[in-house]
C-alpha positions in Angstrom: 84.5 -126.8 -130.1 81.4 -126.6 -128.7 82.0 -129.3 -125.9 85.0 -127.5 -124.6 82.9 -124.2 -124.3 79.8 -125.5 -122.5 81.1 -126.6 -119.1 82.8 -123.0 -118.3 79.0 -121.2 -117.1 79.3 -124.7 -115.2 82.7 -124.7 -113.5 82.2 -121.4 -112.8 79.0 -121.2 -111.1 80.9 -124.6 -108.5 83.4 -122.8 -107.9 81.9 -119.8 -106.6 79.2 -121.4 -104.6 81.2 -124.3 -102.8 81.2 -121.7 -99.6 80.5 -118.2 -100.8 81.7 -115.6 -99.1 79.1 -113.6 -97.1 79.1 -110.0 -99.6 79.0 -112.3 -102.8 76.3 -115.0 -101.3 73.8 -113.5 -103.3 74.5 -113.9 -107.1 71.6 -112.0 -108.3 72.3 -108.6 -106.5 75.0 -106.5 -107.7 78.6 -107.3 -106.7 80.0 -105.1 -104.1 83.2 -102.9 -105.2 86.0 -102.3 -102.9 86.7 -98.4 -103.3 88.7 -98.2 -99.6 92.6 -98.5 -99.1 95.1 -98.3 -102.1 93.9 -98.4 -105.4 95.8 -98.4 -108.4 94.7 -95.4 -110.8 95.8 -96.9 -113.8 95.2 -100.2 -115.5 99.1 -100.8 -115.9 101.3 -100.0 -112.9 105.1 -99.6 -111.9 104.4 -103.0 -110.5 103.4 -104.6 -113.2 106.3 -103.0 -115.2 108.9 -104.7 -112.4 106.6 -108.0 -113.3 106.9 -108.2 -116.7 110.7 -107.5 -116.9 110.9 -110.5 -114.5 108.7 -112.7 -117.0 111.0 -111.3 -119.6 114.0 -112.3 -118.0 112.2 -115.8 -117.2 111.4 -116.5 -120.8 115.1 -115.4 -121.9 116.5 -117.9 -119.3 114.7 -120.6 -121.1 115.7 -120.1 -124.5 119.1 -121.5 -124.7 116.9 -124.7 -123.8 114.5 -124.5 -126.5 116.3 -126.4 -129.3 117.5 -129.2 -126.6 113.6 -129.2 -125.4 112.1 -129.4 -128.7 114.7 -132.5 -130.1 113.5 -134.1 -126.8 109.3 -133.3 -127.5 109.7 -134.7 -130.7 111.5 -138.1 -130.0 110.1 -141.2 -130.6 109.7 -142.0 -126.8 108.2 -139.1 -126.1 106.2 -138.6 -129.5 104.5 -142.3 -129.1 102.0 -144.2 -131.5 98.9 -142.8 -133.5 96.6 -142.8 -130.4 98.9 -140.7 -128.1 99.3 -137.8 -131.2 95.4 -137.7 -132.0 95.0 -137.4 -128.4 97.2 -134.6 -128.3 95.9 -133.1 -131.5 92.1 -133.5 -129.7 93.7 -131.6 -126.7 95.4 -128.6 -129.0 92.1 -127.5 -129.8 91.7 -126.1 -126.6 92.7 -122.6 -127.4 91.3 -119.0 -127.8 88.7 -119.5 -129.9 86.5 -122.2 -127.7 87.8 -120.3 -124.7 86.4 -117.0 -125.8 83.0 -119.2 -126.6 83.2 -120.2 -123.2 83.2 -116.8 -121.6 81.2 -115.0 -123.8 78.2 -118.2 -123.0 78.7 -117.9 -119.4 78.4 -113.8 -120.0 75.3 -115.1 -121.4 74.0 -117.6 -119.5 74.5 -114.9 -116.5 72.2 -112.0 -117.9 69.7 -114.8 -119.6 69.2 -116.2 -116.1 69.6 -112.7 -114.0 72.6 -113.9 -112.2 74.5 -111.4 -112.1 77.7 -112.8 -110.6 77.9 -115.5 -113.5 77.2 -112.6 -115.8 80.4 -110.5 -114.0 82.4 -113.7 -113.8 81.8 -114.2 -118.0 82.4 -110.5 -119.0 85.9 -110.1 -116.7 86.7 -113.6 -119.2 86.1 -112.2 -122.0 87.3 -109.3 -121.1 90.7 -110.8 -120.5 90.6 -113.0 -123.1 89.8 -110.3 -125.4 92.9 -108.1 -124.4 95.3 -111.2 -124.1 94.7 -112.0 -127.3 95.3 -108.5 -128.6 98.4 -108.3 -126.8 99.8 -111.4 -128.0 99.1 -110.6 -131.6 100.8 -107.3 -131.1 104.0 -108.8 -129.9 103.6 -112.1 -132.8 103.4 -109.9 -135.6 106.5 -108.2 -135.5 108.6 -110.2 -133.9 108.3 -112.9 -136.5 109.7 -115.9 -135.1 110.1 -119.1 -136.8 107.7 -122.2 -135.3 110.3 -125.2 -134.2 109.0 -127.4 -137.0 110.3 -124.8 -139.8 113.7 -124.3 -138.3 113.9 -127.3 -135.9 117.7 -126.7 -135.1 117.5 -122.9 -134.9 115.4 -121.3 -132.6 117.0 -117.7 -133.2 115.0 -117.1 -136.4 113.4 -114.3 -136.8 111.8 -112.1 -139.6 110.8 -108.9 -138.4 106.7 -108.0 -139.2 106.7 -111.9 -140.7 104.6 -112.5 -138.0 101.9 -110.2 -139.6 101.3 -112.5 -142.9 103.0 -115.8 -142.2 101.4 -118.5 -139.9 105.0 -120.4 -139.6 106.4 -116.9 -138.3 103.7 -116.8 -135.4 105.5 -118.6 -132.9 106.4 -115.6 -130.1 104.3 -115.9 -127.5 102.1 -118.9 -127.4 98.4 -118.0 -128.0 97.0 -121.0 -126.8 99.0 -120.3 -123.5 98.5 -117.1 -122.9 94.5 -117.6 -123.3 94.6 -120.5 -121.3 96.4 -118.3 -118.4 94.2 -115.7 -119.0 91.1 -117.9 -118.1 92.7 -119.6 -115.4 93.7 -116.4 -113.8 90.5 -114.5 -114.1 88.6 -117.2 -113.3 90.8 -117.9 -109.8 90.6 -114.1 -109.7 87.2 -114.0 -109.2 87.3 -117.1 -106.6 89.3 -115.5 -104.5 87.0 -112.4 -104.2 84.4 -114.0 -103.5 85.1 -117.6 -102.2 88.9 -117.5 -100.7 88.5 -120.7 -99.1 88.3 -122.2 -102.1 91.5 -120.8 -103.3 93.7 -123.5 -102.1 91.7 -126.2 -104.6 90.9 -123.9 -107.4 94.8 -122.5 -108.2 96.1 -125.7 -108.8 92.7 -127.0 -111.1 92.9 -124.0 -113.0 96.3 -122.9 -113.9 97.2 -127.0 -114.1 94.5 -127.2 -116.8 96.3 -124.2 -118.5 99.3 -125.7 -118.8 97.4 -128.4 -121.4 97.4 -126.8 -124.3 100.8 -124.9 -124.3 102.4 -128.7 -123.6 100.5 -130.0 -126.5 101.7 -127.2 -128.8 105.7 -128.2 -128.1 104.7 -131.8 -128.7 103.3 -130.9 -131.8 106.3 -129.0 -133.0 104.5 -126.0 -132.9 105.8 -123.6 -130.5 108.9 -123.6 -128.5 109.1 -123.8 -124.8 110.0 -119.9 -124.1 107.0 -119.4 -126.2 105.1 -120.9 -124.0 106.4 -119.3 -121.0 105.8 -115.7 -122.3 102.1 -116.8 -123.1 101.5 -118.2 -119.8 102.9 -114.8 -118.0 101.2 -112.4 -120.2 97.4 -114.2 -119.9 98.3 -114.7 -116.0 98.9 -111.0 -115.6 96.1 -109.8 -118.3 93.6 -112.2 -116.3 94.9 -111.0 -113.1 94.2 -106.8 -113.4 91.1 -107.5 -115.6 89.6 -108.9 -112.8 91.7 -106.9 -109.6 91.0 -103.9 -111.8 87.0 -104.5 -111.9 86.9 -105.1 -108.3 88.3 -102.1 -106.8 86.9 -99.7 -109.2 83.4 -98.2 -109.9 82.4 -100.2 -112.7 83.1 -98.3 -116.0 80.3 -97.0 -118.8 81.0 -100.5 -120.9 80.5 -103.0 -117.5 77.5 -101.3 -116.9 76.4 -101.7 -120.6 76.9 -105.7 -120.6 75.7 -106.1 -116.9 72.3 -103.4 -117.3 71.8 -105.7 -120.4 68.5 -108.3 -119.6 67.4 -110.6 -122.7 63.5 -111.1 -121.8 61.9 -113.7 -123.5 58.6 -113.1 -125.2 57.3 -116.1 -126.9 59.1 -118.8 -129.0 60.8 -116.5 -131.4 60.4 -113.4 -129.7 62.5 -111.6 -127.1 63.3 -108.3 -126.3 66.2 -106.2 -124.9 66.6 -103.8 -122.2 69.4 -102.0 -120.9 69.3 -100.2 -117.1 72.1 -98.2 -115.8 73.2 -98.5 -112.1 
């Protein structure tokens, strides 16, 4: 777990300095907010309303596939020997839990080393990851829909609130998708604010890299393919406003909690904390 969290501070702090855009070239002075031209006043918009009944109609256009996708994932050609499944398994455990590591460290690593755009970069992650996850658990619960490897040749199972108490009845949306998009997307997010030249590189690293672990989860008879799909639109739009949100508003009471937070090292087992409100 702790070898998929460590490299995120890392990637992060590449990605951003490969040819930083002028405002954000300094990463230890505050990040400049965009308060001119159209700003949305809420979180959740019309927009994003008009979005998310396209991703619903998306994900509804793939379920008449997902029984004829999941006999196909779990073939012999496509399942392969022992080394191809452990690999798989090994890749699986990417999901919310090291992601959310990952963040909250590069949160870290940001106000331990007074960078402050590492330590912006890490809370907008968590931030997203945080609400994704929420989200996703919100919609899971009720719906209650059978994983492919209880009902293999039904995907239409559902047992409304199942979702609540039963692991096999967690299966709408994918969790490890939609955490995965939420990274990706806040993390290009924040590349685009502040290095847009590096857009063109970054999209396709990032949201190819979240497509792992929602391909390992239909291999593994786990989650169906429309499950997948919802996941990846609801992180991708979570990750998208956490961070489009942040950067066009003054920052709210809690960002300037976490970012007026220092950790000052005293000794070898002494520190102390300050907070200072900008």
């Amino acid at each position: 777990m702790t070898t998929l969290s460590l490299p995120l501070p890392a990637l992060t702090f590449a990605l951003l300095q490969a040819s930083p855009n002028p405002s954000h070239a300094q990463s230890t002075t505050p990040v400049p907010y965009n308060d001119t031209g159209h700003v949305d006043r809420t979180f959740f918009t019309r927009r994003d309303l008009i979005l998310t009944g396209f991703g619903v109609a998306g994900t509804l256009a793939i379920v008449p596939f997902d029984e004829r996708i999941s006999h196909w994932a779990q073939s012999s050609t496509v399942q392969g020997g022992t080394t191809r499944r452990s690999t798989v398994d090994w890749l699986t455990h990417i999901n919310e839990t090291p992601l959310t590591i990952g963040a909250i460290a590069t949160y870290g690593v940001g106000r331990l080393g007074h960078m402050e755009t590492v330590a912006d970069v890490g809370m907008h992650a968590s931030q997203a990851l945080i609400l994704t996850d929420v989200i996703s658990e919100l919609i899971r619960g009720p719906i209650g829909r059978s994983r492919p490897r209880v009902t293999s040749n039904d995907a239409f199972v559902f047992h409304f609130g199942g979702g609540f108490t039963n692991f096999d009845q967690r299966s709408f949306p994918s969790l490890h998708s939609s955490s995965a998009f939420a990274t990706a997307a806040s993390l290009f997010g924040e590349v685009r604010e502040r290095n847009p030249a590096a857009t063109w590189y970054a999209g396709p690293l990032l949201f190819g890299a979240a497509l792992v672990p929602g391909i390992t989860r239909v291999y593994l008879n786990q989650h169906w393919a429309s499950d997948i799909a919802a996941g990846a639109f609801i992180g991708t739009l979570i990750g998208t406003k956490v961070v489009r949100y942040g950067h066009s508003h003054h920052r709210s009471k809690l960002d300037q909690f976490l970012l007026g937070t220092t950790v000052v090292p005293l000794g070898a087992d002494r520190f102390a904390i300050a907070w200072s409100f900008r």
